[in-house]
C-alpha positions as CSV (number, residue, x, y, z in Angstrom):
1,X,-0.2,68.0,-20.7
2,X,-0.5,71.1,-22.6
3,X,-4.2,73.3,-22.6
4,X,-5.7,73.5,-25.9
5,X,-5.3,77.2,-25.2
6,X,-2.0,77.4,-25.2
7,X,-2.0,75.2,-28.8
8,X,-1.6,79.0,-30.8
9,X,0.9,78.7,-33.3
10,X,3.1,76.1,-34.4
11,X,5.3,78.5,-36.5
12,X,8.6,77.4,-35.9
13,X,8.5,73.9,-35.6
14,X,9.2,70.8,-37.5
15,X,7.1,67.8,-38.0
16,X,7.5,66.1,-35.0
17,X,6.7,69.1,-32.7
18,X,3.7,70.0,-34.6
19,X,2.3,66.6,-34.5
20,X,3.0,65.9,-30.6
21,X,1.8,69.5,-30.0
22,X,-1.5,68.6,-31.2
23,X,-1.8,65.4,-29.1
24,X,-1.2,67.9,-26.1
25,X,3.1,67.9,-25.0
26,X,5.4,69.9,-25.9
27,X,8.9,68.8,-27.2
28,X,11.4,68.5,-23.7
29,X,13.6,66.1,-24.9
30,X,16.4,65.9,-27.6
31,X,15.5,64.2,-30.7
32,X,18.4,61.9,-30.7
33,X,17.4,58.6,-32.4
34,X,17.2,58.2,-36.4
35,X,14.8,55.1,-37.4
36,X,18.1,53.0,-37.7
37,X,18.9,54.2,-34.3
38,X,15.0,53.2,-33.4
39,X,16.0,50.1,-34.3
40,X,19.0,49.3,-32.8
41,X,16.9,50.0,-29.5
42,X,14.4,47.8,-29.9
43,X,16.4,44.8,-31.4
44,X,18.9,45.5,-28.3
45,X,15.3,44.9,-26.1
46,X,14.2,41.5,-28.0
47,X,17.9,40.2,-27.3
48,X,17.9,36.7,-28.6
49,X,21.1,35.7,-26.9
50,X,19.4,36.7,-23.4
51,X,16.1,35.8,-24.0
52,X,17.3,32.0,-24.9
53,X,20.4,31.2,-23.1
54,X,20.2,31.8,-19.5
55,X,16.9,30.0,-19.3
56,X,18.3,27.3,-21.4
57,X,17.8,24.7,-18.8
58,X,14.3,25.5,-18.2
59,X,13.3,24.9,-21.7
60,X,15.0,21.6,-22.0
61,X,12.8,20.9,-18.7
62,X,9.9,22.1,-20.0
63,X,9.2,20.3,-22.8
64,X,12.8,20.1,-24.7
65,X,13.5,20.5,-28.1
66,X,10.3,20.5,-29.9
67,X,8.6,23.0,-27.5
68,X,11.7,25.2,-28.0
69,X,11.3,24.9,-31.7
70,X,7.9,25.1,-32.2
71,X,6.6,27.7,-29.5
72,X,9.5,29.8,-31.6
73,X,7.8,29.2,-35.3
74,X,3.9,30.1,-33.6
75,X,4.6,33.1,-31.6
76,X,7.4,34.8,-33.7
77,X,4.0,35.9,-36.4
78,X,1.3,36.4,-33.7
79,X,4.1,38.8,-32.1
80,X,4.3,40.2,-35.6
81,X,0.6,40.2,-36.1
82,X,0.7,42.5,-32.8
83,X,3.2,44.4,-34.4
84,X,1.5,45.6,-37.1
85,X,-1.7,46.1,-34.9
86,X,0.5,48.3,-32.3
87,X,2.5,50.1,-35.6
88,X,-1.0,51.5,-36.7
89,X,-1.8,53.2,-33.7
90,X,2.1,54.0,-33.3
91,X,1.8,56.5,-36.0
92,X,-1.1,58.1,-34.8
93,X,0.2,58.8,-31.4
94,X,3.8,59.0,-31.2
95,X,4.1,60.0,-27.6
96,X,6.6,58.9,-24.9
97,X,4.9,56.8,-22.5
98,X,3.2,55.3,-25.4
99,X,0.5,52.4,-24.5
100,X,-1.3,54.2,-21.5
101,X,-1.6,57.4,-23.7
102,X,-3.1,55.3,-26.8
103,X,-5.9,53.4,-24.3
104,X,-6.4,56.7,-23.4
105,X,-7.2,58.5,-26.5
106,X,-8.7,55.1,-28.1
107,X,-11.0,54.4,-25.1
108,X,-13.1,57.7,-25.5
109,X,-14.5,59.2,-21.9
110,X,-16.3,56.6,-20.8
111,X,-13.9,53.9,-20.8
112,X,-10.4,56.0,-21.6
113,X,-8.8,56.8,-18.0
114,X,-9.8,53.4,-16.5
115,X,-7.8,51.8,-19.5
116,X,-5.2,54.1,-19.3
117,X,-4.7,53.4,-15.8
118,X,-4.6,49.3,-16.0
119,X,-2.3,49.8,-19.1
120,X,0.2,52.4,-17.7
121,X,1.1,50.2,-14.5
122,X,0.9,46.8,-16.4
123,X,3.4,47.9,-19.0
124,X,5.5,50.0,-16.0
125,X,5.7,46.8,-14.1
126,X,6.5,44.6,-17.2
127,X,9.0,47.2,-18.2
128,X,10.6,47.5,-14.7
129,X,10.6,43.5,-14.3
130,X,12.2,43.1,-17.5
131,X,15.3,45.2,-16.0
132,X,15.5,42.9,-12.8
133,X,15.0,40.0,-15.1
134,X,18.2,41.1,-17.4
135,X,20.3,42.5,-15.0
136,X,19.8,38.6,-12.8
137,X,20.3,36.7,-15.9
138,X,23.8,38.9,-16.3
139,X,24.6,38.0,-12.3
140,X,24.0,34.3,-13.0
141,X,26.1,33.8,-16.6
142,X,29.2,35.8,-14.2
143,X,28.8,33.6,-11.7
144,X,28.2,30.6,-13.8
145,X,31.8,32.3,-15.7
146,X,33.8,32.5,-12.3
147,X,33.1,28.7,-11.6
148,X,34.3,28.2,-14.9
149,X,37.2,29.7,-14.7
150,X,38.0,27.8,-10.8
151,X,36.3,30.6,-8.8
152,X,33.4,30.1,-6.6
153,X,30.3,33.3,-6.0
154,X,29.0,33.8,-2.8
155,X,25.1,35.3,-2.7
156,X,27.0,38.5,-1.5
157,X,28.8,38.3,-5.0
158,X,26.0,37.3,-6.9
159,X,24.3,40.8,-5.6
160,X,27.7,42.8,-6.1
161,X,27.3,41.3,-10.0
162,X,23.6,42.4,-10.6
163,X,24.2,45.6,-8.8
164,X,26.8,46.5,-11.3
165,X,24.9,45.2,-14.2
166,X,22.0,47.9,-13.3
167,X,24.7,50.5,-12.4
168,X,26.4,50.5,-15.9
169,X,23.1,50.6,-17.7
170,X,22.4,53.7,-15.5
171,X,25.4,55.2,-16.9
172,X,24.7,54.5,-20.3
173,X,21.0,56.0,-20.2
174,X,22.4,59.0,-18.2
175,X,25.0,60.0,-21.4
176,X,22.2,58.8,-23.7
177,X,23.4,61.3,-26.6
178,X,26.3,60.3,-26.6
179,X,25.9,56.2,-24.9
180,X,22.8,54.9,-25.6
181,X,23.1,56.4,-29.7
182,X,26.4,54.4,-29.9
183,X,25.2,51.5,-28.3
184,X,22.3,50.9,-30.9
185,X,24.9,50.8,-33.5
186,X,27.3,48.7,-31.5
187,X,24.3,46.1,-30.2
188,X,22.8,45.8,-33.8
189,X,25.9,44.2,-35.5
190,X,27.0,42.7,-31.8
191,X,23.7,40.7,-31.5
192,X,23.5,39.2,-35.3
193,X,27.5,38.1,-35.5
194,X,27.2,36.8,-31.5
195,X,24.7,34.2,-32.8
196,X,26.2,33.5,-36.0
197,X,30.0,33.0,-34.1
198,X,28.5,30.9,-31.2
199,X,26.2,28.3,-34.1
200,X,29.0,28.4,-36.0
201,X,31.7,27.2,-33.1
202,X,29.3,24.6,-31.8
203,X,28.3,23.5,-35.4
204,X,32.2,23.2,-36.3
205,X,33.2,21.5,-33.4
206,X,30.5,19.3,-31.8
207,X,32.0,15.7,-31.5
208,X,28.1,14.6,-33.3
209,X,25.4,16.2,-34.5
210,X,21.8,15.5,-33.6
211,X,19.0,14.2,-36.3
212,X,16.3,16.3,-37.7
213,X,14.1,14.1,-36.0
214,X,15.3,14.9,-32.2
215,X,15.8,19.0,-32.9
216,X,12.3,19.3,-34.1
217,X,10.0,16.4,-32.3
218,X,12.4,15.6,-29.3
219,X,10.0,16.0,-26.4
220,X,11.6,16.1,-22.6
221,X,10.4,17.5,-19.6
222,X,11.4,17.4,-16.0
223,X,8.9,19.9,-14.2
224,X,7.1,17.8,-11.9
225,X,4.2,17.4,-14.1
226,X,4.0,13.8,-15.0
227,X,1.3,13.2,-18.2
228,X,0.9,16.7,-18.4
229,X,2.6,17.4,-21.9
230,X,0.4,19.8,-22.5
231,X,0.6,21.5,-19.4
232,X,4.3,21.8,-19.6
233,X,4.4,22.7,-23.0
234,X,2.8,26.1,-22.5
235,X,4.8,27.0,-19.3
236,X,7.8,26.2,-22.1
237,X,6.4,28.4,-24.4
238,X,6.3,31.2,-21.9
239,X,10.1,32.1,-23.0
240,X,9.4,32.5,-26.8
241,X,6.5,34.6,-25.1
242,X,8.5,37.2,-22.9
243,X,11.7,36.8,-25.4
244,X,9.0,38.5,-28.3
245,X,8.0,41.5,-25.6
246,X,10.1,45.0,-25.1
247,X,9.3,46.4,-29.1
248,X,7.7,49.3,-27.6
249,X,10.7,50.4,-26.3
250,X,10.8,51.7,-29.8
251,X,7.5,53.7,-29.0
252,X,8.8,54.8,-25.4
253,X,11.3,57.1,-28.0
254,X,9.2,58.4,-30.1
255,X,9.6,61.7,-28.6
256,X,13.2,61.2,-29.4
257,X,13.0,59.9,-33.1
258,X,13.0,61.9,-36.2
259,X,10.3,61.1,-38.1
260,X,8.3,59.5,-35.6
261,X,5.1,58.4,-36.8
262,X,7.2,56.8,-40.1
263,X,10.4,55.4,-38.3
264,X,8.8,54.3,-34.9
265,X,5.9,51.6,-36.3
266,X,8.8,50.7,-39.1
267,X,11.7,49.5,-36.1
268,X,9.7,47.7,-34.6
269,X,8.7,45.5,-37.3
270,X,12.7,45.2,-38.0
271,X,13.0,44.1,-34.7
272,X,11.0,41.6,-34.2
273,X,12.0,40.2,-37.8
274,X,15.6,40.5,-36.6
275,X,14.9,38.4,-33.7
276,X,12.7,35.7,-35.3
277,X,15.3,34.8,-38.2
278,X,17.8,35.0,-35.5
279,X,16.0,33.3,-33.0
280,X,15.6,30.2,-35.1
281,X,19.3,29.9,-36.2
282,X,20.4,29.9,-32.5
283,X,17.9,26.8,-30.7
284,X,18.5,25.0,-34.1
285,X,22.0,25.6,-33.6
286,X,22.1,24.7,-30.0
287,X,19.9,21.7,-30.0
288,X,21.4,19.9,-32.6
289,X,25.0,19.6,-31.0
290,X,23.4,18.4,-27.5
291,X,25.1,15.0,-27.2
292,X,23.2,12.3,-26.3
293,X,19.6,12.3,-25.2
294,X,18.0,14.9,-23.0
295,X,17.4,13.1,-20.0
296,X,20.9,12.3,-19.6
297,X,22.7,15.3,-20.7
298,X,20.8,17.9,-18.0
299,X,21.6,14.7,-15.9
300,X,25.1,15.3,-16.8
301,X,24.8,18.8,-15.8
302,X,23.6,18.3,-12.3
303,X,26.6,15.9,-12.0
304,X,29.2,18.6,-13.3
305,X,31.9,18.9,-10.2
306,X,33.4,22.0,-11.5
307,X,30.6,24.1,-9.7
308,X,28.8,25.4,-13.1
309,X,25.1,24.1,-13.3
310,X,23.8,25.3,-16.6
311,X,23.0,23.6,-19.5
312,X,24.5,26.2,-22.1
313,X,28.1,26.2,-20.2
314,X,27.9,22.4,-20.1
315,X,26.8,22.6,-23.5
316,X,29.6,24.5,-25.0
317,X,32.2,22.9,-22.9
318,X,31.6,19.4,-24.8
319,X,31.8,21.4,-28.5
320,X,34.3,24.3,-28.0
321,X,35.8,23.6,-24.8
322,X,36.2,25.6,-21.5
323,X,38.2,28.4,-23.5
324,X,35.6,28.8,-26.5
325,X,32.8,28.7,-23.4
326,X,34.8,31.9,-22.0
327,X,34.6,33.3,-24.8
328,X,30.8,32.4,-25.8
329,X,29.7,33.8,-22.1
330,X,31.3,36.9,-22.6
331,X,29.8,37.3,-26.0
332,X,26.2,36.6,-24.4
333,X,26.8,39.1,-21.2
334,X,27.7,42.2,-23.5
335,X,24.2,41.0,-25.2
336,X,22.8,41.2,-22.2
337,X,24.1,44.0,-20.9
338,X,23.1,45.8,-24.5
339,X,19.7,44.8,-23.7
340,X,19.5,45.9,-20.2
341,X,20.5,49.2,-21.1
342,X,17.7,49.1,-24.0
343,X,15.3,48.1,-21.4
344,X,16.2,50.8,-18.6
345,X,15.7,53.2,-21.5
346,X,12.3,52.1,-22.2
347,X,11.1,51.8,-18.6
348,X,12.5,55.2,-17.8
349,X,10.6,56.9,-20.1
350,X,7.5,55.1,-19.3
351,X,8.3,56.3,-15.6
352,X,8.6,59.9,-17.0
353,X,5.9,59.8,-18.7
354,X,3.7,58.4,-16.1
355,X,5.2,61.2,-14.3
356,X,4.3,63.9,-16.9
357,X,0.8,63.5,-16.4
358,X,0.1,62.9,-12.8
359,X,-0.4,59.4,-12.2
360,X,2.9,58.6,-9.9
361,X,3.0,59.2,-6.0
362,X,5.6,62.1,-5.9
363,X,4.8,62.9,-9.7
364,X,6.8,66.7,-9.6
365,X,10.0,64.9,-8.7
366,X,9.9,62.1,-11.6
367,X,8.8,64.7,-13.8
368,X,12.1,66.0,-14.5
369,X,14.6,66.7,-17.6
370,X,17.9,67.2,-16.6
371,X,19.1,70.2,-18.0
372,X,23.4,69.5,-18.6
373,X,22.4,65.6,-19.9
374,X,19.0,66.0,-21.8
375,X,17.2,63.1,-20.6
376,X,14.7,61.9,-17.7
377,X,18.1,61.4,-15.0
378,X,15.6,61.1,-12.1
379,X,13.1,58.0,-14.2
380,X,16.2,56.3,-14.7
381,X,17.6,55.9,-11.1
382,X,14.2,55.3,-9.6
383,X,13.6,52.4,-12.2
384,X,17.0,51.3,-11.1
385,X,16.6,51.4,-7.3
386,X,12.9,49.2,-8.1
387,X,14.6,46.8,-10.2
388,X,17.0,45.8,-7.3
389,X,15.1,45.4,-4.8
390,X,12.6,43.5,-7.1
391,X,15.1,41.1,-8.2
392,X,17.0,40.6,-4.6
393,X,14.7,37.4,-3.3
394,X,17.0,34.3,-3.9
395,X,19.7,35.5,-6.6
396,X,20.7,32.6,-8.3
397,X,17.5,31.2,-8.3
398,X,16.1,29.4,-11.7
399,X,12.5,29.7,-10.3
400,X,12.9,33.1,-9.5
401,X,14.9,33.8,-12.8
402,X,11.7,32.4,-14.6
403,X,9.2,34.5,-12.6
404,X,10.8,37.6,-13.3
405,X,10.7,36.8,-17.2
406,X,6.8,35.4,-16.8
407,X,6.3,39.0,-14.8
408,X,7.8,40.8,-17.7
409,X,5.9,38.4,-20.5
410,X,2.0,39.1,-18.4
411,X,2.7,43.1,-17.4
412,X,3.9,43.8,-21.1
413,X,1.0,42.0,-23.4
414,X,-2.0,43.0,-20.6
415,X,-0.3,46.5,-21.8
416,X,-0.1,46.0,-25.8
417,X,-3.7,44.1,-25.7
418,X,-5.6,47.0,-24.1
419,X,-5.1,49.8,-26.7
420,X,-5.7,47.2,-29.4
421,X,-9.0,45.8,-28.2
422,X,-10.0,49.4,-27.6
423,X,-9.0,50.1,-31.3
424,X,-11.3,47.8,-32.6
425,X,-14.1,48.2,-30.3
426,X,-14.7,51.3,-28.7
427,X,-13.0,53.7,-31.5
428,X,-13.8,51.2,-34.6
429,X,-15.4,54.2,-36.4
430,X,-13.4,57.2,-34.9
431,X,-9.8,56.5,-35.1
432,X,-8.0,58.3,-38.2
433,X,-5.1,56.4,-39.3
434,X,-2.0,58.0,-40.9
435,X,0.6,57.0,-43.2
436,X,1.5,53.0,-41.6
437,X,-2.1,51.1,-41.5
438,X,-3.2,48.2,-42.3
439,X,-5.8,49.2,-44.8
């Protein structure tokens, strides 16, 4: 962090550098995102396609249909409603690292480091989770492909597929001006057409359709939980839940976005827009061409011989065939893959960031920029290396699968709740809003 002393003169600079200059950094890193850039990032985070699919089967477990439906419709404007609350504060503090620094500067000096601290490693574990969490639902949709296609995954494979799934987001976040920029653009348009091509097959193809009736009041579950509807009902929410999480990966760039304290609170409104609209065309879309009733089609699934055992390849194989499922799985895993590369970008920074002012064992060596790529190289490997070994108990693993997503879901809104609650307690009176508040 930067003295006040050395705060002299801000001849020079632009904007950007005057405002984070005043909140005490200097710039280090390469502005490289525009806000449409901003938002490509974030809406590559909230990926609908890997937020919903690979845990398919657990939703229809967990309460089916009209949990999927309805958790959707609730959440989607409470994660809005956050949105807006997080935008606000966005604007005023447009630093990399983002939440930890906010509780900071909104808790005051009584209550401002301990908040900082529970913040920072809530949101570094959610963020770091989320990675392990992507990276194993990408090593379960190629193995799930490969028995598809005749083949058959060892656990030695299933590791070979998430290691490479966290090496080529390395890669990507390591050339990010170059990468990551052209990956926001790429992911945006890859994302929106994705959903609309997979709907579209099933909805074209399905042998029946299901009634209105089942897609929004269909209730199934298959937990273990007998008379618990209730019960099973949240644990199904829990994937709206960690699906709507990762828009401050938009705020994890701020350092890196022109226009910061306009474009950073405005992408991440996109995003989570972008994903709501989409989010509700794809469950609509995929529950109304189940055939037959829920009970027997995941029944169906646990009989499959082929060696598949998901819902969505079982799914798509009685709508589109095993050629259009190919072709959907591949669709889904560059989603993924998108997202994973979104997510690595956002825990890295955090890392850095974390770094940048002390509060990592080892904090000289994380606090690096390196000087021929422009961006936080050391963050991004360390965040790697975590995420494997963090997501190496049981690969292939539902349970596991759904744990890391819950993980990501907790670590990730402990973090946005703490700098809110301190805005509206603690610094009701002293916080200044800028140019995006809420009146």
């Amino acid at each position: 962090m930067v003295n006040a002393a050395e705060i002299t003169t801000t001849g020079g600079m632009d904007e950007d550098e005057r405002r984070l200059l005043q909140l005490g950094y200097k710039q280090e890193v390469k502005r490289i995102f525009s806000e449409f850039t901003n938002f490509g990032l974030a809406a590559s985070m909230i990926s609908i396609l890997l937020g919903i699919i690979p845990l398919y089967t657990y939703q229809l477990e967990t309460g089916g249909p009209v949990v999927m439906f309805w958790s959707w419709i609730i959440i989607g404007p409470f994660s809005f409603a956050l949105v807006l609350s997080l935008g606000e504060i966005c604007c005023a503090f447009p630093t990399m690292g983002a939440l930890y620094f906010w509780a900071l500067r909104l808790g005051g000096e009584k209550w401002g480091p301990f908040a900082s601290w529970i913040s920072g490693w809530c949101n570094l574990l959610g963020q770091i989770a989320g990675v392990a969490s992507g990276a194993f639902a990408g090593a379960q949709m190629i193995s799930e492909l490969v028995a598809l296609l005749g083949g058959k995954s060892t656990e030695h494979d299933i590791i070979l597929y998430y290691f490479i799934m966290l090496v080529c987001a390395g890669v990507v976040n390591t050339f990010a001006e170059v990468m990551l920029t052209a990956l926001c653009y790429i992911s945006v348009a890859w994302q929106i057409l994705g959903v609309l091509v997979i709907v579209i097959g099933m909805l074209s193809t399905a042998p029946t359709l299901q009634s209105a009736s089942f897609v929004f009041t269909d209730y199934h579950q298959d937990a273990g939980f007998p008379n618990m509807c209730a019960y099973v009902a949240l644990i199904g929410c829990l994937t709206a839940a960690s699906t709507f999480t990762g828009y401050d990966t938009a705020a994890h760039v701020a350092e890196e976005t022109t226009n910061s304290h306009n474009s950073t609170p405005r992408a991440m409104l996109w995003a989570v827009l972008n994903a709501y609209i989409l989010g509700i065309i794809l469950i609509v879309g995929m529950n109304v061409c189940i055939q037959g009733d829920v009970g027997s089609f995941l029944s169906s699934v646990e009989d499959d011989d082929t060696g598949t055992n998901q819902a969505y390849t079982l799914l798509w194989k009685s709508t589109v065939g095993t050629n259009g499922t190919v072709v959907f799985m591949i669709i889904t895993l560059v989603a993924i893959e998108c997202s994973n590369c979104a997510n690595l970008t956002s825990a890295a920074r955090m890392l850095y960031s974390f770094a940048r002012d002390g509060a990592l064992p080892y904090s000289n060596i994380w606090y690096h920029i390196d000087p021929k790529f422009g961006g936080p190289t050391r963050a991004i490997w360390l965040s790697l290396f975590i995420a494997f070994i963090l997501g190496l108990p049981s690969l292939g693993s539902d349970a596991v699968l759904g744990a890391l997503f819950s993980l990501t879901a907790t670590g990730l809104y402990a973090s946005y709740i703490i700098p809110i609650f301190l805005r509206v307690t603690v610094s009701r009176d002293t916080f200044q809003p800028l140019e995006f508040n809420l009146g």
